[in-house]
C-alpha positions in Angstrom: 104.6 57.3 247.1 104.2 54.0 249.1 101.1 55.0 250.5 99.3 56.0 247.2 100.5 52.5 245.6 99.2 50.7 248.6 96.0 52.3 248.4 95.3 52.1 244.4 96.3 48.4 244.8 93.7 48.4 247.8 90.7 49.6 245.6 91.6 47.2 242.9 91.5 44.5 245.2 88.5 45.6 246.1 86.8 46.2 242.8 87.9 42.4 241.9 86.3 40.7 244.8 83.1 43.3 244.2 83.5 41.6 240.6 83.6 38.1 241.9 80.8 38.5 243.8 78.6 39.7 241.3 79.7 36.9 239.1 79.0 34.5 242.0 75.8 36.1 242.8 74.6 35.5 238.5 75.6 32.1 238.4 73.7 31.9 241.6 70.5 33.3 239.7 71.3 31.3 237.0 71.6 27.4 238.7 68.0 29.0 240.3 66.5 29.4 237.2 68.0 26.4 235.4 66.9 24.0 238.4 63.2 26.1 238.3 63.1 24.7 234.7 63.7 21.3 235.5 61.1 21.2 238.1 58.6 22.4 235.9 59.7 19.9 232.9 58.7 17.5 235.7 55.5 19.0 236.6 53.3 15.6 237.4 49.9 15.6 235.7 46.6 15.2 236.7 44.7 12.5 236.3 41.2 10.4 237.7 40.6 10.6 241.1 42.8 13.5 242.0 40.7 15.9 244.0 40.7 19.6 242.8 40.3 23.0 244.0 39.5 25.4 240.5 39.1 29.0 241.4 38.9 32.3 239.6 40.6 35.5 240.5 37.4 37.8 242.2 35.2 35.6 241.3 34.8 33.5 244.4 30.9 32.0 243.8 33.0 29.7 240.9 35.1 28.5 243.1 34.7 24.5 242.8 36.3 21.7 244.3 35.7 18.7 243.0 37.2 14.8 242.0 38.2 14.0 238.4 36.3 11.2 237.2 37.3 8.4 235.4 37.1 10.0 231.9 39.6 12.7 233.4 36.7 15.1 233.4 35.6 18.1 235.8 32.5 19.6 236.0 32.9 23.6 236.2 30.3 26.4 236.6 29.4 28.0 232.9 31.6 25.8 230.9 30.4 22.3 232.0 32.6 19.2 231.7 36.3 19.9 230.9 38.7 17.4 230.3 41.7 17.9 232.3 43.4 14.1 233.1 46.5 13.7 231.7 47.3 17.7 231.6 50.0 19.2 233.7 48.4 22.2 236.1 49.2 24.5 233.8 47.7 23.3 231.0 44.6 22.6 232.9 44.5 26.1 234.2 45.1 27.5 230.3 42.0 25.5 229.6 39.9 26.5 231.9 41.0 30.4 231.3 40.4 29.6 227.2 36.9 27.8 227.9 35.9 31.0 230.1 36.7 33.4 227.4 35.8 31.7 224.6 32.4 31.6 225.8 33.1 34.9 226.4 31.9 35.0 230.3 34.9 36.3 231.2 37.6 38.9 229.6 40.6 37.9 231.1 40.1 35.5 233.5 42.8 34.6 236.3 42.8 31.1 237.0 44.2 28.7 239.9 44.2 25.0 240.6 45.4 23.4 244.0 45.5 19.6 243.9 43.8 18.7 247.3 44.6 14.7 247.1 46.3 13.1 244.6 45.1 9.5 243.7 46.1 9.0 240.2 49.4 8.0 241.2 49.1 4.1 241.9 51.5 0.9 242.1 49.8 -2.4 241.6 50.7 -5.2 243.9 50.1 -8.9 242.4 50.5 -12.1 243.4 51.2 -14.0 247.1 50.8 -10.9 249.4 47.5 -10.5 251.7 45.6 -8.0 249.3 46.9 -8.0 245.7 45.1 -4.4 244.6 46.2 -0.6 243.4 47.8 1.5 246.0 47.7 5.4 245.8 51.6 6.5 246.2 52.3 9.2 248.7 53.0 12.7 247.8 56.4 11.7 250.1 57.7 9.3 248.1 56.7 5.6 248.5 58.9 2.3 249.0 58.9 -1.2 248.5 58.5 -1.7 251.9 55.6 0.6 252.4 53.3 -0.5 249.9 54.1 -4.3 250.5 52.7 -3.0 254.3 49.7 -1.4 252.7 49.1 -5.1 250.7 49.4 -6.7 253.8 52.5 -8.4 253.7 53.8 -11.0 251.6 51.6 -14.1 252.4 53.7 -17.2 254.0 53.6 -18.9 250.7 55.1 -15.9 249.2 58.6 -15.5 247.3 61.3 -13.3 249.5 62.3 -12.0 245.7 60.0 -9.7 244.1 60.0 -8.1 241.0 58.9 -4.8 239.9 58.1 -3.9 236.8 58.0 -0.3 235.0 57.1 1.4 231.9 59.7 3.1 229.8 60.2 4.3 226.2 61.9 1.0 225.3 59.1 -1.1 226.9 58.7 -2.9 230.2 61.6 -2.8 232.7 62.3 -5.6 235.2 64.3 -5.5 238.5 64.3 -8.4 241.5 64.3 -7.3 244.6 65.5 -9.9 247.5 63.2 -8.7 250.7 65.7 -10.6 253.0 68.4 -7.3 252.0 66.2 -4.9 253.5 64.9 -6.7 257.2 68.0 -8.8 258.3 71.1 -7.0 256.2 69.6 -3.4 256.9 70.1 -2.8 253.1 68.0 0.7 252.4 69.5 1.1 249.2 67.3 -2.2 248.0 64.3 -0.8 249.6 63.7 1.3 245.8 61.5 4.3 245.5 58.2 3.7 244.0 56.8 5.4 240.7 53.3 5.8 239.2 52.7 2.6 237.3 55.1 0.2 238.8 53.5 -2.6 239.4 55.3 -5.3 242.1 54.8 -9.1 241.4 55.1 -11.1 244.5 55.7 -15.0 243.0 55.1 -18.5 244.7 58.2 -19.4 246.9 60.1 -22.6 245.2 59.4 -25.4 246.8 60.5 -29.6 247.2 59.1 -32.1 248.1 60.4 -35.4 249.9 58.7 -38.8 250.6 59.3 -42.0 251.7 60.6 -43.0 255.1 60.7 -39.5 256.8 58.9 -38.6 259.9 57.2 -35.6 258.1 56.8 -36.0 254.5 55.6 -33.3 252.1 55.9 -30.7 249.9 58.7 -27.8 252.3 59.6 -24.2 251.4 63.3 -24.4 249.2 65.9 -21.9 251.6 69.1 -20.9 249.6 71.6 -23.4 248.9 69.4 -25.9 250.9 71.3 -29.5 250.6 69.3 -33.2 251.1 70.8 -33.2 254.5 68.9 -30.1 255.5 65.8 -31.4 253.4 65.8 -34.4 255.6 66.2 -32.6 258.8 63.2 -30.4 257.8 61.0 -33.1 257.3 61.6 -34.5 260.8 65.2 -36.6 259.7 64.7 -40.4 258.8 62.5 -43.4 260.4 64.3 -46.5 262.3 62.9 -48.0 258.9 64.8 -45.9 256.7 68.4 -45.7 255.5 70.0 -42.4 253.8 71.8 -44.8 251.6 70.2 -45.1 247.9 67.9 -42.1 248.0 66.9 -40.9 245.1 65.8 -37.2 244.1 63.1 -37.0 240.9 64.1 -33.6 239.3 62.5 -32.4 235.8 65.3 -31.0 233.4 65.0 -28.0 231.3 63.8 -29.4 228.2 60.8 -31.3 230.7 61.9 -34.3 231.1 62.2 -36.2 234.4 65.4 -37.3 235.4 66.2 -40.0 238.1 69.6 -39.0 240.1 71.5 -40.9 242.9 72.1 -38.3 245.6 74.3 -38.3 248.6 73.5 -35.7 251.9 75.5 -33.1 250.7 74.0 -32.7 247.1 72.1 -29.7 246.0 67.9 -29.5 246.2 66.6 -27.8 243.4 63.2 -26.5 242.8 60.6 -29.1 242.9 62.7 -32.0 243.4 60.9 -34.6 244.8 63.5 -36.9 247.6 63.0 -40.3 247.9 64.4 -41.4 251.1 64.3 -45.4 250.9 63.4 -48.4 253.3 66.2 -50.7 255.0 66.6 -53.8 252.8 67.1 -55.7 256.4 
């Protein structure tokens, strides 16, 4: 009597991890198919300068590879131009396939299309880098870092922040980017992934300037939370003829007026101050 309960409860055990399983194995099927879906919602499309293999199932003389030109066109044997920029794969191939038998040179035509390069996908770099220009992203995935590389690096007048702009439904989107995260605080997660049509702005660095009786007057690059004692020291410190009582810094307000401010060695510099460090009375 033992024995035969033992064994019935063995086979139901049984049939409910055979059960679980299955269920396991469908959700697995499922999540494959749902994630499948989502790749294919974000199917990139084509677009100028992507080169193109087009080929037709057993009908190897029309295979043609070729670049899409500017106008997003192909040329393609019978057919002629087709325009296929700004159509996913897919559609292109549907195209082609409907061109083909419309012109009725082919029943049911099979159709394929590898991308061989893809160039349509660009960033634009602008501003104080060594070549502002359009750079192609990589099929890998491209980063701030990389594409500044490709522009040659910011130029020594150049802003450590940069911003990159992006296109969205809601209009333009903005995000500054301090360079100095990435090189000296080994920050990857400011070193942002790239997408087609971002375009990077590298700005002028702020700058001061400070005259009068300093060894090396001029206009200097503004470091973070510089104050006039550092601003003096950069510019060489102060003449035998000078005195770092009384100087002055020349700083334009907000509404564009330019203010005159007494400043001691631990004030602030501000962007586009101008010091005046002043001559000994006696």
């Amino acid at each position: 009597m033992f024995a035969h309960v033992f064994l019935r409860r063995a086979a139901i055990d049984k049939e409910a991890i055979m059960f679980s399983r299955l269920r396991i194995t469908l959700l697995c099927l499922l999540l494959g198919v749902w994630s499948s879906a989502l790749r294919a919602g974000e199917e990139e499309t084509l677009g100028p300068g992507d080169s193109v293999r087009v080929a037709v199932s057993q009908n190897p003389n029309l295979t043609t590879e070729t670049r899409i030109s500017a106008r997003g066109n192909i040329w393609f044997p019978l057919i002629g131009d087709v325009e296929i920029g700004g159509l996913t794969q897919g559609e292109a191939v549907t195209k082609i396939a409907d061109l083909l038998k419309q012109g009725r040179y082919l029943n049911d035509p099979i159709v394929t299309i590898t991308v061989l390069q893809i160039r349509s996908r660009q960033v634009s770099v602008l501003g104080q880098v060594a070549r502002p220009g359009r750079y192609v992203l990589d099929d890998a995935g491209t980063r701030l870092t990389d594409v500044l590389a490709l522009a040659g690096g910011i130029a020594p007048d150049g802003d450590s922040r940069v911003t990159i702009v992006s296109a969205s439904e809601g209009g333009a989107v903005k995000r500054e980017v301090d360079i100095t995260r990435i090189y000296r605080n080994s920050d990857s997660s400011a070193n942002v992934e790239l997408r087609n049509g971002d375009t990077v702005v590298v700005e002028r660095a702020p700058v001061f300037y400070i005259n009068g009786e300093v060894f090396r007057a001029g206009a200097y690059r503004l470091a973070e939370n510089l104050n006039v004692m550092q601003a003096v020291s950069l510019a060489g410190g102060v003449t035998p003829r000078g005195t770092e009582r009384g100087i002055r810094i020349h700083r334009r307000g907000a509404d564009g007026s330019l203010r005159d401010i007494g400043a001691g060695m631990s004030d602030s510099v501000l962007a586009n101050d101008v010091i005046d460090i002043p001559e000994r009375l006696f």
